[in-house]
N, CA, C and O atoms as a Tinker XYZ file with bonds, in Angstrom:
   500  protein
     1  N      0.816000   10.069000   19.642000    73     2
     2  CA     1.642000   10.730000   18.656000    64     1     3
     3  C      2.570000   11.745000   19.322000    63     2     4     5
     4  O      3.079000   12.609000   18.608000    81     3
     5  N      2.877000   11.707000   20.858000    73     3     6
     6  CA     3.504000   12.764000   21.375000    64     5     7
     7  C      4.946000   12.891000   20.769000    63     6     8     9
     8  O      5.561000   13.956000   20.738000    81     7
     9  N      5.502000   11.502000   20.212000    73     7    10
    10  CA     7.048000   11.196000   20.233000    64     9    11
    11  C      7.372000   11.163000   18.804000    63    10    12    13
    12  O      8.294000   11.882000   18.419000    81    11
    13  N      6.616000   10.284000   17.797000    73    11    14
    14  CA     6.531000   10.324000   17.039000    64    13    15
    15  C      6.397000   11.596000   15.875000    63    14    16    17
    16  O      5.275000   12.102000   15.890000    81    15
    17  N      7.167000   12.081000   15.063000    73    15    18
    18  CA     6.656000   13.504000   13.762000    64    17    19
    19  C      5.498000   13.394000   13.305000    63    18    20    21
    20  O      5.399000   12.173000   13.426000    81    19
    21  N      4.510000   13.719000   12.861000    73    19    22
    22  CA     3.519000   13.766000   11.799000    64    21    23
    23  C      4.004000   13.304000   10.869000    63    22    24    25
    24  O      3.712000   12.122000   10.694000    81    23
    25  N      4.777000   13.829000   10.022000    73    23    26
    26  CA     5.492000   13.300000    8.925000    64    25    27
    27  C      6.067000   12.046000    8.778000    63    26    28    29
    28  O      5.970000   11.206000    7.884000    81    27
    29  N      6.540000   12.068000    9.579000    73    27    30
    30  CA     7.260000   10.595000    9.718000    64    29    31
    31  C      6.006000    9.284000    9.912000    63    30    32    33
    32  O      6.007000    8.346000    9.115000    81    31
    33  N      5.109000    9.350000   10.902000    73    31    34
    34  CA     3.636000    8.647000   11.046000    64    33    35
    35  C      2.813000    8.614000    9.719000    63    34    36    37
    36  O      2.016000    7.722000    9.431000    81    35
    37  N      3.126000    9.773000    8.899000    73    35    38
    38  CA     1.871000    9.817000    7.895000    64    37    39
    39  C      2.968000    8.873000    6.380000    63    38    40    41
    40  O      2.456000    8.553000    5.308000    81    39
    41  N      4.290000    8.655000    6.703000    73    39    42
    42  CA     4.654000    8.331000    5.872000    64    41    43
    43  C      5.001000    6.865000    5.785000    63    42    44    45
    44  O      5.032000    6.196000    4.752000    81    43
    45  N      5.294000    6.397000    7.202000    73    43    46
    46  CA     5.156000    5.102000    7.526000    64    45    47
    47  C      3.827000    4.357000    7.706000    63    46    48    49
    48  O      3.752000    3.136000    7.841000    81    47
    49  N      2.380000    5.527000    7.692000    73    47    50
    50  CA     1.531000    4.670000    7.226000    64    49    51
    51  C      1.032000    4.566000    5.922000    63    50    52    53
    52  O      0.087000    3.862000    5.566000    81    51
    53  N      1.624000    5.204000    5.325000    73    51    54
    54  CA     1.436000    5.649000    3.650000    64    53    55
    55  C      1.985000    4.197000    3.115000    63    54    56    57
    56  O      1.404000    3.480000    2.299000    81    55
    57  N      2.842000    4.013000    3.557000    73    55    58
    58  CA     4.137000    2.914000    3.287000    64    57    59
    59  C      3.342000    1.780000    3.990000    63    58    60    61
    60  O      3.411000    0.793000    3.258000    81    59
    61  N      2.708000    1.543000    4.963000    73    59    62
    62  CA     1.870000    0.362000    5.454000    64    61    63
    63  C      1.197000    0.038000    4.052000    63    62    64    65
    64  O      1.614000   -0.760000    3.213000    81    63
    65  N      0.116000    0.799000    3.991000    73    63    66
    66  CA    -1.028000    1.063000    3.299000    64    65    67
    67  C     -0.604000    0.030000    1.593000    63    66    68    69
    68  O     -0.985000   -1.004000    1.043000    81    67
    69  N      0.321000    1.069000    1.367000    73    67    70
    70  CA     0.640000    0.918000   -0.022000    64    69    71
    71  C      1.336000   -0.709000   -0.385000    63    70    72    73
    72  O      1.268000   -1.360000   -1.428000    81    71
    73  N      1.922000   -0.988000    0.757000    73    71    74
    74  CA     2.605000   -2.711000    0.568000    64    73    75
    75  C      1.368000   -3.424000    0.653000    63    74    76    77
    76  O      1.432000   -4.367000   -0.136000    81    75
    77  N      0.176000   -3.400000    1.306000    73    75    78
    78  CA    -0.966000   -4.069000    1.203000    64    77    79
    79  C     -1.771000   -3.753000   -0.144000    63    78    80    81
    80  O     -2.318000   -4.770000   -0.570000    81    79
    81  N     -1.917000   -2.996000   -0.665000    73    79    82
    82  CA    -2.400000   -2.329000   -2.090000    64    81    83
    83  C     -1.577000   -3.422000   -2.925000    63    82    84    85
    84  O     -2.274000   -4.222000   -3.551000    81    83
    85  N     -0.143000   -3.565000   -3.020000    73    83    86
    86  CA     0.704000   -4.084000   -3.834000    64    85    87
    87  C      0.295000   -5.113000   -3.708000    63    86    88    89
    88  O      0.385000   -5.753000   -4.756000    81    87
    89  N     -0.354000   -5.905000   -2.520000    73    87    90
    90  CA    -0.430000   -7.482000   -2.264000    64    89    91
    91  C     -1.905000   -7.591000   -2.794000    63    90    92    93
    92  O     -2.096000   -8.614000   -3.451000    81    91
    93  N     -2.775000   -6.924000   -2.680000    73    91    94
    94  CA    -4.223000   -7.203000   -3.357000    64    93    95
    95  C     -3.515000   -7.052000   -4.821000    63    94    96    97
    96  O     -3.382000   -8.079000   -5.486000    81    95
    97  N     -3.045000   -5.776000   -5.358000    73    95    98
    98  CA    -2.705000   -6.490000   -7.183000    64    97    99
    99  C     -2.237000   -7.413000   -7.115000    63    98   100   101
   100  O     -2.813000   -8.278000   -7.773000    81    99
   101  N     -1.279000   -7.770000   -6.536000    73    99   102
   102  CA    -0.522000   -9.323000   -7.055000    64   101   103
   103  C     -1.752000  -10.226000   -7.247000    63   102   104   105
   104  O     -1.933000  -10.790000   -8.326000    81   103
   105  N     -2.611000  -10.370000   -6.201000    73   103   106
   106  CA    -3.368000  -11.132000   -5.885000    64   105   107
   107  C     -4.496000  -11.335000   -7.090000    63   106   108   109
   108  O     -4.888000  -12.414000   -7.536000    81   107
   109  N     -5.021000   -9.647000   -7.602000    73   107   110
   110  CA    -5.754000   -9.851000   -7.905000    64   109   111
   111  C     -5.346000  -10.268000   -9.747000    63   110   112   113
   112  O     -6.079000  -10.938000  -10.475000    81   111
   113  N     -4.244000   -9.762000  -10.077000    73   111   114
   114  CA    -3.608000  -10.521000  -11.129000    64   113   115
   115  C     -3.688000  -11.954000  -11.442000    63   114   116   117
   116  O     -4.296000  -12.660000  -12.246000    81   115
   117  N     -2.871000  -12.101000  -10.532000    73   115   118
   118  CA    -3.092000  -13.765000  -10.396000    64   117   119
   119  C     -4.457000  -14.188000  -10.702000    63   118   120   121
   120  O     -4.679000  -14.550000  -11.857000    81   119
   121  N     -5.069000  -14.195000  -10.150000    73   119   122
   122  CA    -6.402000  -14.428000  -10.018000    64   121   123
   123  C     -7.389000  -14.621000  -12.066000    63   122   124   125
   124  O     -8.093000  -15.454000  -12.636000    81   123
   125  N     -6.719000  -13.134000  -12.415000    73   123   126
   126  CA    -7.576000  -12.507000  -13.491000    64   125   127
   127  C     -6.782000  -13.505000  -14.448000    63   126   128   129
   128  O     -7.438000  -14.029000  -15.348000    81   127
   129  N     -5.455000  -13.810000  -14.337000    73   127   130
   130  CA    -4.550000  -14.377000  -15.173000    64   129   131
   131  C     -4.914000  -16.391000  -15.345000    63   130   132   133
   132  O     -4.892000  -17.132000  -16.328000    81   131
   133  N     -5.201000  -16.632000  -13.931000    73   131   134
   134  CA    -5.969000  -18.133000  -13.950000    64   133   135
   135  C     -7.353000  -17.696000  -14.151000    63   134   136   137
   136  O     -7.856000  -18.624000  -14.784000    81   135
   137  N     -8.262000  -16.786000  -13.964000    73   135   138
   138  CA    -9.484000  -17.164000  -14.167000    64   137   139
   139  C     -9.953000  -16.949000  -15.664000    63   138   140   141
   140  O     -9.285000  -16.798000  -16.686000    81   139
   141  N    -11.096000  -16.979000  -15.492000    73   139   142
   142  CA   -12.066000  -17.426000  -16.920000    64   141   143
   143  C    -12.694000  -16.089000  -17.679000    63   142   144   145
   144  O    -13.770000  -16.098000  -18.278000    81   143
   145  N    -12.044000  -15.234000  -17.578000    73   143   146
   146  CA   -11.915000  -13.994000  -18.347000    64   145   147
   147  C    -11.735000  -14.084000  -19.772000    63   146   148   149
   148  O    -10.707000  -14.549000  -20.265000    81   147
   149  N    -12.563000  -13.717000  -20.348000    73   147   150
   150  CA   -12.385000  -13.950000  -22.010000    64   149   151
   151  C    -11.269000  -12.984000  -22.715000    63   150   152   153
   152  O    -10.338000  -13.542000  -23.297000    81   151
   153  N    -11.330000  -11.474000  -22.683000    73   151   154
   154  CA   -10.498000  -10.753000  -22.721000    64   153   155
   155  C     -9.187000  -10.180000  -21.253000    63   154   156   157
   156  O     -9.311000   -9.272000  -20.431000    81   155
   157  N     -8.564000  -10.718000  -21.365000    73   155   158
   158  CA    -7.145000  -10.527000  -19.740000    64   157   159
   159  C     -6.609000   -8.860000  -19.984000    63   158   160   161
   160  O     -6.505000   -7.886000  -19.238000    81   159
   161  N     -6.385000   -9.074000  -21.197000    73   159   162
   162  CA    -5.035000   -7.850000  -21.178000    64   161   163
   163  C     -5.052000   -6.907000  -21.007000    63   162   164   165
   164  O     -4.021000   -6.300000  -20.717000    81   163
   165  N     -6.650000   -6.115000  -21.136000    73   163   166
   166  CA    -6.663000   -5.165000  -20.897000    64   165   167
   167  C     -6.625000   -5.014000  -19.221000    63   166   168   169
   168  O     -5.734000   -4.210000  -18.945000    81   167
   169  N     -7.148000   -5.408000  -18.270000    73   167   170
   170  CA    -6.988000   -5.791000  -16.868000    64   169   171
   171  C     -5.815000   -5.896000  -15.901000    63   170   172   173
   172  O     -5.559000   -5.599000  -14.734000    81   171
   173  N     -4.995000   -6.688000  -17.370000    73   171   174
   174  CA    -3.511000   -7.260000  -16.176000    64   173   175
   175  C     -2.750000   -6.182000  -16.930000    63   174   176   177
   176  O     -1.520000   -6.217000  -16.910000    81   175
   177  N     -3.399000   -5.218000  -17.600000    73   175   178
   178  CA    -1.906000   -4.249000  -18.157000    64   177   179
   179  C     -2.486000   -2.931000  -17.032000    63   178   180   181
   180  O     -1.662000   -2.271000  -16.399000    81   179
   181  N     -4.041000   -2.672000  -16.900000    73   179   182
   182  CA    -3.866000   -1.616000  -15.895000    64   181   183
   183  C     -3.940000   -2.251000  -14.480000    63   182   184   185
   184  O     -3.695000   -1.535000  -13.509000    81   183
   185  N     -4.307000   -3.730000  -14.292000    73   183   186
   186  CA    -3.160000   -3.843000  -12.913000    64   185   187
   187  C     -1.750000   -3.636000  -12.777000    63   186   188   189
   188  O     -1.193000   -3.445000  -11.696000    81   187
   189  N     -1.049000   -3.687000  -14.149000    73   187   190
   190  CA     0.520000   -3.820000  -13.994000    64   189   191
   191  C      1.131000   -2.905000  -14.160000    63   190   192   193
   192  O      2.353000   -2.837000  -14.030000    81   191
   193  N     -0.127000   -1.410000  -14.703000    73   191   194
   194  CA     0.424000   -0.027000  -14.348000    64   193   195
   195  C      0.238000    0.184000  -13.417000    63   194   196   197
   196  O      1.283000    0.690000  -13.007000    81   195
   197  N     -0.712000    0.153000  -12.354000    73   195   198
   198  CA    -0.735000    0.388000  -10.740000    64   197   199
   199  C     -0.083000    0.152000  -10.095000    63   198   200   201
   200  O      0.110000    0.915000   -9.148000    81   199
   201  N      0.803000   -1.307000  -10.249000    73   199   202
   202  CA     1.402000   -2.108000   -9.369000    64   201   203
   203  C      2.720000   -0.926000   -9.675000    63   202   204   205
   204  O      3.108000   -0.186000   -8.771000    81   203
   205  N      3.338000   -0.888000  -11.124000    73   203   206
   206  CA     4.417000    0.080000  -11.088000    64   205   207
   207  C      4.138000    1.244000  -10.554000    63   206   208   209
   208  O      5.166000    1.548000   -9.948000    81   207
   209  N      3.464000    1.972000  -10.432000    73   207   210
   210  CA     3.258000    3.609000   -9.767000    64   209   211
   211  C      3.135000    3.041000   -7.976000    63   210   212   213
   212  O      3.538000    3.811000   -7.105000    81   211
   213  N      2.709000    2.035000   -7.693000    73   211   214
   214  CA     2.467000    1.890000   -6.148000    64   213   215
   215  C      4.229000    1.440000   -6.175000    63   214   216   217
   216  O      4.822000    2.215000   -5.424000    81   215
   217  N      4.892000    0.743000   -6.619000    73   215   218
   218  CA     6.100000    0.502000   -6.361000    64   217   219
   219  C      7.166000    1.664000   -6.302000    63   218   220   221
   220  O      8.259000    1.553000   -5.748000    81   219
   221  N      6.777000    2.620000   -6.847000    73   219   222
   222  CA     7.807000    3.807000   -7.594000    64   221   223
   223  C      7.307000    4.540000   -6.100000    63   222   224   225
   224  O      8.164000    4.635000   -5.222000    81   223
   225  N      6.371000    4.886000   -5.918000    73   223   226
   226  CA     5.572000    5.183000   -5.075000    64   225   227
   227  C      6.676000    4.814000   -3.137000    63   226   228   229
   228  O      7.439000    5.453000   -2.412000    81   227
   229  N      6.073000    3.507000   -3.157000    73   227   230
   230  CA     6.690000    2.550000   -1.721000    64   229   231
   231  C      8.085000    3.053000   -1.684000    63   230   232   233
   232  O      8.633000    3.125000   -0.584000    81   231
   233  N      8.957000    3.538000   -3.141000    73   231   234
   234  CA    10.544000    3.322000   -3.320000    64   233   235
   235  C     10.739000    4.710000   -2.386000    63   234   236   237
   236  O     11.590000    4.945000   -1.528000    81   235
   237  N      9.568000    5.585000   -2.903000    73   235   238
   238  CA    10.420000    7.201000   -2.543000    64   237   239
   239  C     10.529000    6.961000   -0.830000    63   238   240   241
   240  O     11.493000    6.973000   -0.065000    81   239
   241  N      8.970000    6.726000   -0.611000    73   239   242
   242  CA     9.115000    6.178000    1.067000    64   241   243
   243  C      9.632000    5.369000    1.455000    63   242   244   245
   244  O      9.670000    5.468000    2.682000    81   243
   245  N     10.115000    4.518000    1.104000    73   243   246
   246  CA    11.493000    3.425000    1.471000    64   245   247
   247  C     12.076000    4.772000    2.088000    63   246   248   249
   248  O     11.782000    5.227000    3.193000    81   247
   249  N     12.954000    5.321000    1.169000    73   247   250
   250  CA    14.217000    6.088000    1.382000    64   249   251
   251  C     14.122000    6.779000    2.080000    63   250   252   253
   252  O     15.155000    7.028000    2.702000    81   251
   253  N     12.747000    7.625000    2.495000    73   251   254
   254  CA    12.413000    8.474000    3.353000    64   253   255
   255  C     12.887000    8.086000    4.470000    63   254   256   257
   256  O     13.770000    8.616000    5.146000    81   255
   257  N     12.163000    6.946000    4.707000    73   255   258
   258  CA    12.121000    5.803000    6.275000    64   257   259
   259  C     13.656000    5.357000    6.283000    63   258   260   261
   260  O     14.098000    5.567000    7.412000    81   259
   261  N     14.314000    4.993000    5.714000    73   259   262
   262  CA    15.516000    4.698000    5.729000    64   261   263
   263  C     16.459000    6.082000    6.122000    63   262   264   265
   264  O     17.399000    6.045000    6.916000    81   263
   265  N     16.174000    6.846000    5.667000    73   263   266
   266  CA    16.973000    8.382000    6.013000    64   265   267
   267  C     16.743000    8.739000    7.067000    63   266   268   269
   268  O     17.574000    9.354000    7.735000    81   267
   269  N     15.518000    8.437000    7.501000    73   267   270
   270  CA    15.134000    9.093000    8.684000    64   269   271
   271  C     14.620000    7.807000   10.134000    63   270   272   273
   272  O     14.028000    8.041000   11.188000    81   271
   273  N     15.103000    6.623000    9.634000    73   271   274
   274  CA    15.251000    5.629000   10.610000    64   273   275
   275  C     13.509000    5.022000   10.955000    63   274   276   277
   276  O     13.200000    4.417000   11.981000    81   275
   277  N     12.870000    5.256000   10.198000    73   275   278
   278  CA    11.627000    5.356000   10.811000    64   277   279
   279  C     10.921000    3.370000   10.363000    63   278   280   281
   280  O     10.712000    2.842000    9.270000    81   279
   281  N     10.811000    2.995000   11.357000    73   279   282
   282  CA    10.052000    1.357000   10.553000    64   281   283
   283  C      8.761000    1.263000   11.534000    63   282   284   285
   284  O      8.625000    1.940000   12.553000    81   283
   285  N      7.734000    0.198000   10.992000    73   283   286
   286  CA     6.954000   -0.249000   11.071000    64   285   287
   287  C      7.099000   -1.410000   10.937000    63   286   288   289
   288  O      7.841000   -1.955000   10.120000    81   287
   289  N      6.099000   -2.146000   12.074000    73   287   290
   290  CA     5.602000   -4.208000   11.698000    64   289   291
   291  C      4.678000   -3.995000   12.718000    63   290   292   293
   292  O      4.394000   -3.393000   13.753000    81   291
   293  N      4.324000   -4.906000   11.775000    73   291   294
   294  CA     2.629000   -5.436000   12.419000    64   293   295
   295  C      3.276000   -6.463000   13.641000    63   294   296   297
   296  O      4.118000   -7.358000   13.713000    81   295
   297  N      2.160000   -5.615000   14.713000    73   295   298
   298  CA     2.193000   -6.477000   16.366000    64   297   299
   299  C      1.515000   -7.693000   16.610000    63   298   300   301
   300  O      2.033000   -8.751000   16.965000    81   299
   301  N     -0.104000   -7.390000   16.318000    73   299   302
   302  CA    -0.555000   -8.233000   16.677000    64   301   303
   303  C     -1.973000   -7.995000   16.094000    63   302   304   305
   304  O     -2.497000   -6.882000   16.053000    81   303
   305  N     -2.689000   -9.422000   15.537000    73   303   306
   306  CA    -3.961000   -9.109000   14.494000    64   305   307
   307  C     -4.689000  -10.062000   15.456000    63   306   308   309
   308  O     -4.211000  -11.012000   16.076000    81   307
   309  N     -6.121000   -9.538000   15.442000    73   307   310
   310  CA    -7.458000  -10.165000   16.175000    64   309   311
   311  C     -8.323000  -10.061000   15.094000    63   310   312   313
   312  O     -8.020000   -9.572000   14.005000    81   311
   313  N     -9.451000  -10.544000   15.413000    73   311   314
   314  CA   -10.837000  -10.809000   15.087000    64   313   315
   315  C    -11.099000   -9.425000   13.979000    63   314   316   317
   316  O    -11.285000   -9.423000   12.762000    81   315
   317  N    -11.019000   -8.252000   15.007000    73   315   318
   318  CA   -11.385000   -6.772000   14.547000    64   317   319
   319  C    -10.100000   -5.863000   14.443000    63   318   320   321
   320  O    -10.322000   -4.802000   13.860000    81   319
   321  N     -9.198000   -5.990000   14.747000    73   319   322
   322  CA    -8.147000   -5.168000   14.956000    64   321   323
   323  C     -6.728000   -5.932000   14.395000    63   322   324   325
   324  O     -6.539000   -7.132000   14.198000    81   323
   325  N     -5.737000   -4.691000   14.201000    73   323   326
   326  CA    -4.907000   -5.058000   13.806000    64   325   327
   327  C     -4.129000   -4.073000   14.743000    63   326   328   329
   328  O     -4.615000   -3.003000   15.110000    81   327
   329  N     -3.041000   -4.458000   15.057000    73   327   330
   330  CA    -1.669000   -3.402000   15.606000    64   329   331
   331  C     -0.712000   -3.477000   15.395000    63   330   332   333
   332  O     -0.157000   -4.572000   15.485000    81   331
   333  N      0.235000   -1.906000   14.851000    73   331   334
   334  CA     1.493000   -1.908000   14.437000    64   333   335
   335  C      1.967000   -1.097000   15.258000    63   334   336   337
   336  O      1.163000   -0.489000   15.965000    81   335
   337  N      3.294000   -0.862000   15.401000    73   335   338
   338  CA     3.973000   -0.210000   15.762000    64   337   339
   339  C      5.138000    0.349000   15.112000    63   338   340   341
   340  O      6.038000   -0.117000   14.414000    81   339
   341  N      4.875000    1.360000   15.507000    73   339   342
   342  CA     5.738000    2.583000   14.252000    64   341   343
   343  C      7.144000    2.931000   15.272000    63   342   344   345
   344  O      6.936000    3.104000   16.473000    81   343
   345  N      8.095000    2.992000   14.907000    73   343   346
   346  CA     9.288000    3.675000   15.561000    64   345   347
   347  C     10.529000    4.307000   14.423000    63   346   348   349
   348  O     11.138000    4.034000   13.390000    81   347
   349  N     10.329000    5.558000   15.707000    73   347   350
   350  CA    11.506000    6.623000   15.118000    64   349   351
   351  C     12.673000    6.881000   16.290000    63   350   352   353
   352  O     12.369000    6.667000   17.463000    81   351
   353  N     13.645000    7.218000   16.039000    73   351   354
   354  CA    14.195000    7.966000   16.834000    64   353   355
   355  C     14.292000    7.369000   18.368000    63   354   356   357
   356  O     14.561000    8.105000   19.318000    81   355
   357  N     14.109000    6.326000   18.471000    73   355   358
   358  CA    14.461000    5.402000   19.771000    64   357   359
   359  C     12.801000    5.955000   20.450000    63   358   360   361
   360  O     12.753000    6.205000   21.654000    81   359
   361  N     12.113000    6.039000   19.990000    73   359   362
   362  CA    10.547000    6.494000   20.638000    64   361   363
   363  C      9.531000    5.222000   19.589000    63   362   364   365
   364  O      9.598000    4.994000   18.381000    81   363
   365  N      8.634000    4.591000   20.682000    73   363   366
   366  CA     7.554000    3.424000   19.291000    64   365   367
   367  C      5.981000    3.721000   20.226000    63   366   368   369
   368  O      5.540000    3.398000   21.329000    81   367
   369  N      5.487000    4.545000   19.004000    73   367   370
   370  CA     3.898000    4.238000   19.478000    64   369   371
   371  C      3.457000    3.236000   18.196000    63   370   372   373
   372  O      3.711000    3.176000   16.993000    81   371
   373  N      2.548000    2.395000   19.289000    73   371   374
   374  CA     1.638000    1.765000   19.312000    64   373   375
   375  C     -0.127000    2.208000   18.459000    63   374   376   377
   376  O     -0.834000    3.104000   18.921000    81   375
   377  N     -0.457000    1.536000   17.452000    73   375   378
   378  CA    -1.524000    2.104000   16.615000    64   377   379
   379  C     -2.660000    0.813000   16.483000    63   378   380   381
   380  O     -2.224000   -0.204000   15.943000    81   379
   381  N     -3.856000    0.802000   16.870000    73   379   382
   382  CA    -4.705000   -0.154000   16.256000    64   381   383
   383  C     -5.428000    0.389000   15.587000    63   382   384   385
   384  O     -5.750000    1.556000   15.808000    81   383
   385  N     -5.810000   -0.193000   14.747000    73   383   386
   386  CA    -6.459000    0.015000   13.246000    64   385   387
   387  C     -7.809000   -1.392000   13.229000    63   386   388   389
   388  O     -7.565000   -2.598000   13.251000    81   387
   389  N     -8.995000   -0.831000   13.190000    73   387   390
   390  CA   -10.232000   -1.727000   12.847000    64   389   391
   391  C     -9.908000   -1.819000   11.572000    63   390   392   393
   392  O     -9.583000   -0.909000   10.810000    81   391
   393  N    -10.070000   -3.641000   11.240000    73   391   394
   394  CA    -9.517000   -4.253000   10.374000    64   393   395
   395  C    -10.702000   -3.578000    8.957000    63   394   396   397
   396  O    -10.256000   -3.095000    7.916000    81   395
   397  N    -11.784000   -3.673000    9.182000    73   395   398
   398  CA   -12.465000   -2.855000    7.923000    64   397   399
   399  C    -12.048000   -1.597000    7.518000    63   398   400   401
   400  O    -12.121000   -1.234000    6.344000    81   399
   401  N    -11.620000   -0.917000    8.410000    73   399   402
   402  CA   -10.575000    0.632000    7.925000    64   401   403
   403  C     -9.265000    0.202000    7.395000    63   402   404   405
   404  O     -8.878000    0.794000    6.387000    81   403
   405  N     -8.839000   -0.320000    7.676000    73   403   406
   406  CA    -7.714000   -1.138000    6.868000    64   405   407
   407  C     -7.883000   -1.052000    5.567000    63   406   408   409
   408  O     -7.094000   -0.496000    4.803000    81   407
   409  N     -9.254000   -1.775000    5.152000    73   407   410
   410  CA    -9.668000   -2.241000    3.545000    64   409   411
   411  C    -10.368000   -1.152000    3.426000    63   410   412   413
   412  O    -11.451000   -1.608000    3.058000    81   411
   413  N    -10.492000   -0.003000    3.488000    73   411   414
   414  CA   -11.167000    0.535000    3.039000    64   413   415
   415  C     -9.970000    1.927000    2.706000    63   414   416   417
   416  O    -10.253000    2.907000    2.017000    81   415
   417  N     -9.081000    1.769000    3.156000    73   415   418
   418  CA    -7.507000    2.863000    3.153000    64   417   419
   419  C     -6.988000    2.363000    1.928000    63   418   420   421
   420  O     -6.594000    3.069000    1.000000    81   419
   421  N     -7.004000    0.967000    1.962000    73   419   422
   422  CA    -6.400000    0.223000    0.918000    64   421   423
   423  C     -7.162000    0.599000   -0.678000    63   422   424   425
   424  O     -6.839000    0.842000   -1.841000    81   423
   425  N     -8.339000    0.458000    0.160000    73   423   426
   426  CA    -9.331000    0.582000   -1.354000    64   425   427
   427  C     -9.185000    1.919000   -1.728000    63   426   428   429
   428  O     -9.122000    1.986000   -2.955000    81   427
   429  N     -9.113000    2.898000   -1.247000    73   427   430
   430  CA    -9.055000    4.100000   -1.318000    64   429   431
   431  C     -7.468000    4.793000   -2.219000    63   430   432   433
   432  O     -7.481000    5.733000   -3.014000    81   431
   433  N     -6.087000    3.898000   -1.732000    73   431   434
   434  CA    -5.233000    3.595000   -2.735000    64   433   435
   435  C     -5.312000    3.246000   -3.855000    63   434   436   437
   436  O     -4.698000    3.816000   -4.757000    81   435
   437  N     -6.162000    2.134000   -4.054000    73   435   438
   438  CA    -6.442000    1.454000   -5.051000    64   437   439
   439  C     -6.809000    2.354000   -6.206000    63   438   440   441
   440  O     -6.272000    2.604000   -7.285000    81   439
   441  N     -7.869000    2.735000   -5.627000    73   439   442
   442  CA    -8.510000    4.038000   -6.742000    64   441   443
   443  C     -7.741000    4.988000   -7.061000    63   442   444   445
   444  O     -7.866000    5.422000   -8.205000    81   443
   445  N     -6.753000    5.581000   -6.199000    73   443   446
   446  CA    -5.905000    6.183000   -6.135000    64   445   447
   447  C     -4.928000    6.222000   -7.352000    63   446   448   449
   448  O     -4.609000    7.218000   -8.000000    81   447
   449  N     -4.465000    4.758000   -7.553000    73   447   450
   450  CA    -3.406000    4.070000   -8.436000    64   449   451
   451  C     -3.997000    3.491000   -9.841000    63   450   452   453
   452  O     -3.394000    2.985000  -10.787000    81   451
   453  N     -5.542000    3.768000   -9.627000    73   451   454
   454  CA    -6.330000    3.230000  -10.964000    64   453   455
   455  C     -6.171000    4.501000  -11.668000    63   454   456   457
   456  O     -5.618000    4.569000  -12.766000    81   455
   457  N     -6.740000    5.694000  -10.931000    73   455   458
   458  CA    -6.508000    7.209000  -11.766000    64   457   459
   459  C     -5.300000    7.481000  -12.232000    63   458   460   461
   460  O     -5.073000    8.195000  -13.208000    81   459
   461  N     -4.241000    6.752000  -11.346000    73   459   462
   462  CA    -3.067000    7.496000  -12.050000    64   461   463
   463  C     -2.619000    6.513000  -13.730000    63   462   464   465
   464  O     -2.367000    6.943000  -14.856000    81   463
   465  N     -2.685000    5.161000  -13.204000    73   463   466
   466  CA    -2.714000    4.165000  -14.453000    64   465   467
   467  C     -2.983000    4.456000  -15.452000    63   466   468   469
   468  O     -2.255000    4.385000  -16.442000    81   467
   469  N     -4.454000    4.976000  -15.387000    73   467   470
   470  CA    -5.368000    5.651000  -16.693000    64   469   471
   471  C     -5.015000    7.095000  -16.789000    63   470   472   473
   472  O     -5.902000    7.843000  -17.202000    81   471
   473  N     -4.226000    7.442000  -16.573000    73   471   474
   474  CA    -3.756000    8.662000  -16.958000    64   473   475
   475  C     -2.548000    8.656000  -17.635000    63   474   476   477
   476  O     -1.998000    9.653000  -18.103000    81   475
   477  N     -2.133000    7.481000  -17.681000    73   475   478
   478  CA    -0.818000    7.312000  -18.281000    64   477   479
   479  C     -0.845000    6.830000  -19.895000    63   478   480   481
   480  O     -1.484000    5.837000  -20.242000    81   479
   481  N     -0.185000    7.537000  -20.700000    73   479   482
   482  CA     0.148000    7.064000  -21.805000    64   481   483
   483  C     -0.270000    5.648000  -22.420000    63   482   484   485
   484  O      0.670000    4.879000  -22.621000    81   483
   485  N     -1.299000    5.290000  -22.682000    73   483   486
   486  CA    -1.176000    3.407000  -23.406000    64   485   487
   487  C     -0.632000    3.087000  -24.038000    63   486   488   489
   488  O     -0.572000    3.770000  -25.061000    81   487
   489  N      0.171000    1.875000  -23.986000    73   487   490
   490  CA     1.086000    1.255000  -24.850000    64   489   491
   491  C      0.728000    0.536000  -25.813000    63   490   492   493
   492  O      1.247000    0.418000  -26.923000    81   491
   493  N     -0.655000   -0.214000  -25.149000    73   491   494
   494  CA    -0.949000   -0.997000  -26.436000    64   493   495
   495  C     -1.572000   -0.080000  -27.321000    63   494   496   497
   496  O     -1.515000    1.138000  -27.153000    81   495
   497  N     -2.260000   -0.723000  -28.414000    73   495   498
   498  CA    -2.960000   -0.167000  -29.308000    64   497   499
   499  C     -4.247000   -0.221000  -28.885000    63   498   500
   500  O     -5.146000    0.255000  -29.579000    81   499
């Protein structure tokens, strides 16, 4: 982290984090929407408030990263590990991440985006 901001690292992994969060709802939508669920709606409406607050969410850090030049992509995935590399400012460190900390950052969003969902106004009845 010598080259790299704090800020800038904590926001491009915020922004990792949160595009994988977005891909388990899709996923898990899908899923709830083909499977054999007797009642759906209540499920796919607070997946589809999460998915909006994680999107609104990804947008502010888009712009951040865009203002401030900062990107991320995944290097290279193994067995146990995953590696990205973050670059700012003509400087790129290198990050591996044990793939169970991964899902467990993610999950930790998740919950994250369930509290805020259920805190929001319901539409239906």
């Amino acid at each position: 982290m010598a080259h790299l901001k704090e800020k800038q690292l904590d926001k491009a992994s915020r922004y990792l984090f949160l595009t994988m969060a977005i891909t388990v709802i899709k996923q898990d939508r899908r899923h709830i929407a083909n499977g054999a669920h007797k009642i759906k709606e209540p499920y796919l409406e607070l997946l589809g408030k999460m998915e909006v607050c994680a999107r609104e969410e990804r947008k502010h850090l888009r712009s951040f990263m865009d203002t401030h030049q900062v990107y991320v992509i995944e290097t290279s995935r193994h067995e146990a590990f995953t590696t990205f590399s973050f670059m700012a400012a003509g400087y790129e460190e290198k990050r591996n991440y044990f793939n169970p900390a991964i899902r467990r950052k993610v999950e930790f969003i998740l919950w994250e985006l369930m509290e805020k969902a259920l805190k929001q106004k319901n539409v239906s009845p």
